[in-house]
C-alpha positions as CSV (number, residue, x, y, z in Angstrom):
1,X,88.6,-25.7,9.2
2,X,92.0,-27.7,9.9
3,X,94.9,-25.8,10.4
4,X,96.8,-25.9,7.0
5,X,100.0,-27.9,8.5
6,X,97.2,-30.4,9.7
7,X,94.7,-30.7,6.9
8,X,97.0,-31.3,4.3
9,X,96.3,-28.1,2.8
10,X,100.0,-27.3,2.4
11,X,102.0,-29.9,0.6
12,X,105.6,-28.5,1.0
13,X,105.8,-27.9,4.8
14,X,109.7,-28.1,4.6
15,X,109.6,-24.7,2.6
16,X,107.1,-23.3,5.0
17,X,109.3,-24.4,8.0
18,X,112.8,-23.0,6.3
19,X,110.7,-19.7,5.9
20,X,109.4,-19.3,9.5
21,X,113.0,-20.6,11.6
22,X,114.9,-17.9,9.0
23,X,112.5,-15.5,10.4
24,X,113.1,-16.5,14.2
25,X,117.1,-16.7,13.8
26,X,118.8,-13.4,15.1
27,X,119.5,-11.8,11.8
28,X,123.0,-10.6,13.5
29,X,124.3,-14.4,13.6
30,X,124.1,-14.7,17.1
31,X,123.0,-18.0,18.5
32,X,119.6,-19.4,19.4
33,X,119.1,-22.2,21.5
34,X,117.4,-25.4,19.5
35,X,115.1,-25.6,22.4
36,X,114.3,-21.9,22.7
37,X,113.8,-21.7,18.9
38,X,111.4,-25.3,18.7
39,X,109.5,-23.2,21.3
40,X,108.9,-19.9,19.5
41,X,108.4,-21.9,16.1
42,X,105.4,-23.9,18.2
43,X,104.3,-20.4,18.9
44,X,103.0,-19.9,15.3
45,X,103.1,-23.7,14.9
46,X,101.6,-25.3,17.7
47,X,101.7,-28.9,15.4
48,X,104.5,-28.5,14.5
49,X,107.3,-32.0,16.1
50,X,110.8,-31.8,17.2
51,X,111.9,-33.9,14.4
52,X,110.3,-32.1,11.8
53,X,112.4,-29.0,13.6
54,X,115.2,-31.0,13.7
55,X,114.7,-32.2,10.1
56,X,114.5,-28.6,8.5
57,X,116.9,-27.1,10.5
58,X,119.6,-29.6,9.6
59,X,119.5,-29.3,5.3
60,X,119.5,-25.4,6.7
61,X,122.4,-26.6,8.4
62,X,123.8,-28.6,5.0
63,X,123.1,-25.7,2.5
64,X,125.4,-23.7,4.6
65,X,122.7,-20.9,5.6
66,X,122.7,-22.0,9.3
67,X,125.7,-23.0,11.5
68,X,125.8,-25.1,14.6
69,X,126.7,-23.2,17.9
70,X,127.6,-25.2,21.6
71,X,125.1,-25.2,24.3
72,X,122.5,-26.9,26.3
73,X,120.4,-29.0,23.6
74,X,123.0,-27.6,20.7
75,X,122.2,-24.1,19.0
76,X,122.0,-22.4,15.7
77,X,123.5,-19.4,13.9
78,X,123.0,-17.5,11.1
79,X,125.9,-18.2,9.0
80,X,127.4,-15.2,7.9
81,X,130.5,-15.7,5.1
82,X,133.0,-13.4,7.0
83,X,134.9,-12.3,4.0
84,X,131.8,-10.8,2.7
85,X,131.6,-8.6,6.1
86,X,132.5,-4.6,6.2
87,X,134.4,-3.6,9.5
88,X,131.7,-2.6,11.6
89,X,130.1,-6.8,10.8
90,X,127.7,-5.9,8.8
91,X,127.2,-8.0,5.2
92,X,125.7,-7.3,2.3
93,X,123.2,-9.4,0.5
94,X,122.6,-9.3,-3.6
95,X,119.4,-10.1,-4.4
96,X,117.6,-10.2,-7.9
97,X,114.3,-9.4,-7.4
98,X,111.6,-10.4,-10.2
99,X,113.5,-13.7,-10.6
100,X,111.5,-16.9,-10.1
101,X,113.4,-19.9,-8.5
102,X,112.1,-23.2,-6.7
103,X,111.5,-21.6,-3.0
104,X,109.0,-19.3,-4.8
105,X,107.5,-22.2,-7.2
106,X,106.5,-24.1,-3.9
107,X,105.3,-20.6,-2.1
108,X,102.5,-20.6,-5.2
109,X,101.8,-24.0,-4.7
110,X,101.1,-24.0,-1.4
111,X,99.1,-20.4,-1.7
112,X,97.0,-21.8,-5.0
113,X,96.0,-25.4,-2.7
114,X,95.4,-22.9,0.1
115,X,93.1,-20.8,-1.7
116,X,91.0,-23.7,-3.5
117,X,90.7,-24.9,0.1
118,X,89.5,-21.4,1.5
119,X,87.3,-21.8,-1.6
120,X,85.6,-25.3,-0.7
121,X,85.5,-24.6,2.4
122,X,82.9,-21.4,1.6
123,X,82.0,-18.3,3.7
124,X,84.7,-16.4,3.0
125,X,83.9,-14.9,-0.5
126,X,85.7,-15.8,-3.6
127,X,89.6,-15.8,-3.3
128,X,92.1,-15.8,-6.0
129,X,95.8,-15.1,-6.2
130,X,98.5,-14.0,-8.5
131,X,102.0,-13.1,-8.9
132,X,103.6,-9.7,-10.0
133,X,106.6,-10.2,-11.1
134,X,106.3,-6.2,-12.2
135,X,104.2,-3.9,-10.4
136,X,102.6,-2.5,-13.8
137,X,101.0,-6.4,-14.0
138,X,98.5,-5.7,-10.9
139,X,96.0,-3.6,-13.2
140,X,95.9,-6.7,-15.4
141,X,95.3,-9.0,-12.8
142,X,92.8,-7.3,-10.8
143,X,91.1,-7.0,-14.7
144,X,91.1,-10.6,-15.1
145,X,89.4,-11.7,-12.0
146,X,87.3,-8.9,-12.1
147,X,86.0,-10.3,-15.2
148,X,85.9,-13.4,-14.0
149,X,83.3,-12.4,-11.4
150,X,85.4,-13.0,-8.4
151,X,84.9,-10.6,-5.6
């Protein structure tokens, strides 16, 4: 079975790419070298080109969630609004959780395409997903596709 960045399993590898280098940025906002991080990012994505690095790291870059840093081959930051920093450097993140927006819509794409492709594919038993979007929903779930057979 293809890799999913290869077998065109995963339609939205942009989101899939923002996910992983927000993941290998030091969450302190020090910097990273762009060559150091294309490395570790080949790590989990050995397919994975420089200009497809270059290409998701720069509307990172746009959005204002990564800044540039100096350096051999140029390097990136977590940007961190200062004003929103205590006086030890620390910041504080709100986040609403239960709230659907368009990072998660293509997170369910790519999991329901990955899923009918585990599915086709065969030898793995029946798969299935959902979301929870509260935790009291799970019963209901694990109902439904028990009824649907799926094991």
């Amino acid at each position: 079975m293809p890799a999913p960045l290869e077998g065109g399993f995963v339609t939205d590898q942009g989101a899939i790419l923002r996910d992983i280098i927000l993941d290998l940025v030091p969450a302190d906002g020090s910097n990273i070298g762009n060559q150091a991080l294309l490395a570790l990012l080949q790590d989990r994505i050995p397919t994975i080109t420089e200009e497809a690095y270059q290409a998701a790291r720069d509307v990172l870059v746009e959005e204002g969630i990564l800044g540039k840093g100096r350096g051999r081959g140029g390097s990136i930051h977590l940007a961190i609004d200062e004003e929103d920093e205590d006086e030890d450097g620390f910041a504080l993140e709100e986040v609403e959780k239960g709230q659907d927006s368009p990072q998660n819509r293509a997170k369910r794409e790519a999991l329901k395409e990955w899923v009918a492709a585990v599915n086709a594919v065969g030898g793995f038993g029946s798969w299935c997903w959902d979301v929870a979007f509260a935790p009291a929903a799970v019963h209901d779930f694990i109902a439904k596709h028990a009824a649907r057979g799926v094991s």
